[in-house]
C-alpha positions as CSV (number, residue, x, y, z in Angstrom):
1,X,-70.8,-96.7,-39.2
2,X,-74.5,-97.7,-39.8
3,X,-77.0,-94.7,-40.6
4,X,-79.7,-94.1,-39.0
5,X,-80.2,-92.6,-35.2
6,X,-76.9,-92.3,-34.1
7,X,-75.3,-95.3,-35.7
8,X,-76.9,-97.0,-34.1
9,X,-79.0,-100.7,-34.7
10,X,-82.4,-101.2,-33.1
11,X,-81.7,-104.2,-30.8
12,X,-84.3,-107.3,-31.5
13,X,-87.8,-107.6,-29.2
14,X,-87.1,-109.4,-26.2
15,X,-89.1,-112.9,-27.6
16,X,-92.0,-114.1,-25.1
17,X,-91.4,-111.3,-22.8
18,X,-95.8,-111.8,-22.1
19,X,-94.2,-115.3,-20.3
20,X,-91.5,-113.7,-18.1
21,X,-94.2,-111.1,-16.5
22,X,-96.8,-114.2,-15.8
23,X,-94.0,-115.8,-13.8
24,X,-94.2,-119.1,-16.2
25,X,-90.4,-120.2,-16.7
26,X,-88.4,-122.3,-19.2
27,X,-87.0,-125.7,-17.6
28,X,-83.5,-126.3,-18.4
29,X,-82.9,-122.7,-18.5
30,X,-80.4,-122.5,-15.3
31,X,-82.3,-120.3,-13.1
32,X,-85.9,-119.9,-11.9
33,X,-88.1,-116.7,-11.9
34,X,-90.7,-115.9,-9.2
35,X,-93.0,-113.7,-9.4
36,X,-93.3,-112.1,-6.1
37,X,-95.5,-108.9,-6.8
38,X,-99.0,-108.3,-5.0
39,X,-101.0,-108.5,-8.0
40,X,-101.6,-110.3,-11.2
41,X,-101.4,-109.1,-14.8
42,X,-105.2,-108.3,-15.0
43,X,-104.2,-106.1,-11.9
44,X,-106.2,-108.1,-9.5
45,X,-104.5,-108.8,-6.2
46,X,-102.7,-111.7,-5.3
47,X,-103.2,-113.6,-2.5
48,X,-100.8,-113.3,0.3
49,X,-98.0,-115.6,0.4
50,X,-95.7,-116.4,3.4
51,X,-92.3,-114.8,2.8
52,X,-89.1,-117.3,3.4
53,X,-87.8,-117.0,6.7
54,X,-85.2,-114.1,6.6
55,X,-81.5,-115.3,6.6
56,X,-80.0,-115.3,10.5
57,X,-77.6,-112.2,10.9
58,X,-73.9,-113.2,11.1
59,X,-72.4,-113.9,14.1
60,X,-70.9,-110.6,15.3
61,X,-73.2,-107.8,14.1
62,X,-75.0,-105.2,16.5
63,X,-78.3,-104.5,16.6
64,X,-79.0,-100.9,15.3
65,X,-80.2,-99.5,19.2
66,X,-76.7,-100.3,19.8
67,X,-75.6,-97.0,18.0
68,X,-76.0,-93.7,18.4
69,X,-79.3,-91.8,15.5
70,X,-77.4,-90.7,12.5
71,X,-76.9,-87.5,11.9
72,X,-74.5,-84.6,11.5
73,X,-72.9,-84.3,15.2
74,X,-72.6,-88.0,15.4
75,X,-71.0,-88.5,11.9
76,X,-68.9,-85.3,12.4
77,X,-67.4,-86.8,15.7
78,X,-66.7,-90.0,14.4
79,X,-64.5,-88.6,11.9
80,X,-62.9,-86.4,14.9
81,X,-62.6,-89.8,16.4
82,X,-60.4,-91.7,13.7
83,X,-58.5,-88.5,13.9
84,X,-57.4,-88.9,17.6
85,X,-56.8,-92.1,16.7
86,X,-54.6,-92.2,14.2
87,X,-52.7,-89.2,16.2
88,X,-52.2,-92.0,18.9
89,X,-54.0,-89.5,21.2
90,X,-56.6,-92.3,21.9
91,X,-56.1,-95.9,22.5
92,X,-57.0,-99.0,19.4
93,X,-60.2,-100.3,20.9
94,X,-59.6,-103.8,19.0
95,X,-56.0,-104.5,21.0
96,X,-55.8,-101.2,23.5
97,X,-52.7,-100.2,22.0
98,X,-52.3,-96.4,20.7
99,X,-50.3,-96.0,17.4
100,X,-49.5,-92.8,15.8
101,X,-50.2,-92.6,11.7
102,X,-50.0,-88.7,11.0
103,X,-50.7,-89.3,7.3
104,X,-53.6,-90.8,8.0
105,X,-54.4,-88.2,10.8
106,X,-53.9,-85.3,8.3
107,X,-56.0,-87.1,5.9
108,X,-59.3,-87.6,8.0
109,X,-58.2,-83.8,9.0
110,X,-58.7,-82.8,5.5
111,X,-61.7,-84.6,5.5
112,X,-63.4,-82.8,7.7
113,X,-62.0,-79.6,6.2
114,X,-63.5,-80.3,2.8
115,X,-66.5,-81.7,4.8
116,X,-67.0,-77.6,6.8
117,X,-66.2,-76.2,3.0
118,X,-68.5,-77.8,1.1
119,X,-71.4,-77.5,3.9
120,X,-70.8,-73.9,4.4
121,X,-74.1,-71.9,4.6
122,X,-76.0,-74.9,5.1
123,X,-75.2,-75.7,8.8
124,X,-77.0,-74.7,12.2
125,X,-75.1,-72.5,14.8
126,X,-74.9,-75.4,16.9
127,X,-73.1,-77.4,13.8
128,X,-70.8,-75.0,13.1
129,X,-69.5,-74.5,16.1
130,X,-68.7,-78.0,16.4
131,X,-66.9,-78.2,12.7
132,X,-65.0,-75.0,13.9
133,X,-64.0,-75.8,17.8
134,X,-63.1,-79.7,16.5
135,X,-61.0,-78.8,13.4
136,X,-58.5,-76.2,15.5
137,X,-58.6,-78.3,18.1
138,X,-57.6,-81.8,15.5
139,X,-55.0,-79.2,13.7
140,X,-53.1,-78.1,17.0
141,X,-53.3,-81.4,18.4
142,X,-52.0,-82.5,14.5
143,X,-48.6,-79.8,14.8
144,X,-47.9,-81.0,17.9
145,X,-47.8,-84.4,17.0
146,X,-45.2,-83.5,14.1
147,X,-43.4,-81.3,16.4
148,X,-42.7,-84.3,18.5
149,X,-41.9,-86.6,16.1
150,X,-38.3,-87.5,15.7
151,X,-36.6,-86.5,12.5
């Protein structure tokens, strides 16, 4: 091992690093740099340029109103959701077919039981109410499930 800090060697200067921060590049180098902040290197500002058109969202995505603000409730019951799900107590909305997959039931069950652990103390009256009413009600809804499962 080398002595020093740590065995450790001090790594060589970056060489014309001055260039890179002007935005001046290199031809033949395989790539171009653009310097796109608002002001220059004596700290002046930059006039502004037009930004390039923003790329057209993929065919298929939503627009954000279409979903409900994120936050606890919402993200809480989603997880409920998958769990009725996969407990086949609510239909597939991609085919409208209900399929029961209890492992993956329990899991998202176990989810939202680690979820109520580790947010203990830190949750309104409101948002405990709903961890506590939605877990019984996912864990009965889960032992019935196996109950009726053939053996």
């Amino acid at each position: 091992m080398e002595s020093g800090r740590g065995g450790l060697k001090p790594q060589p200067a970056v060489p014309k690093l001055q260039g890179m921060a002007s935005g001046e590049t290199k031809s033949g180098s395989g790539f171009t740099v653009t310097d796109r902040r608002s002001f220059g290197d004596t700290g002046d500002v930059r006039p502004e340029t037009p930004s390039p058109p923003a790329a057209a969202a993929p065919a298929g995505d939503f627009p954000t109103a279409a979903f409900p603000p994120v936050d606890f409730h919402t993200f809480v019951l989603s997880l409920g959701s998958s769990a009725l799900l996969h407990l086949g107590e609510i239909e597939n909305p991609n085919d409208g077919v209900s399929q029961k997959d209890l492992p993956l039931a329990k899991h998202t069950i176990d989810i939202l039981a680690m979820l109520e652990e580790k947010t203990k103390g830190n949750l309104s009256t409101a948002e405990e109410k709903l961890m506590e009413s939605l877990l019984y009600d996912l864990r009965l809804r889960y032992v019935e499930a196996t109950k009726a499962q053939p053996k």
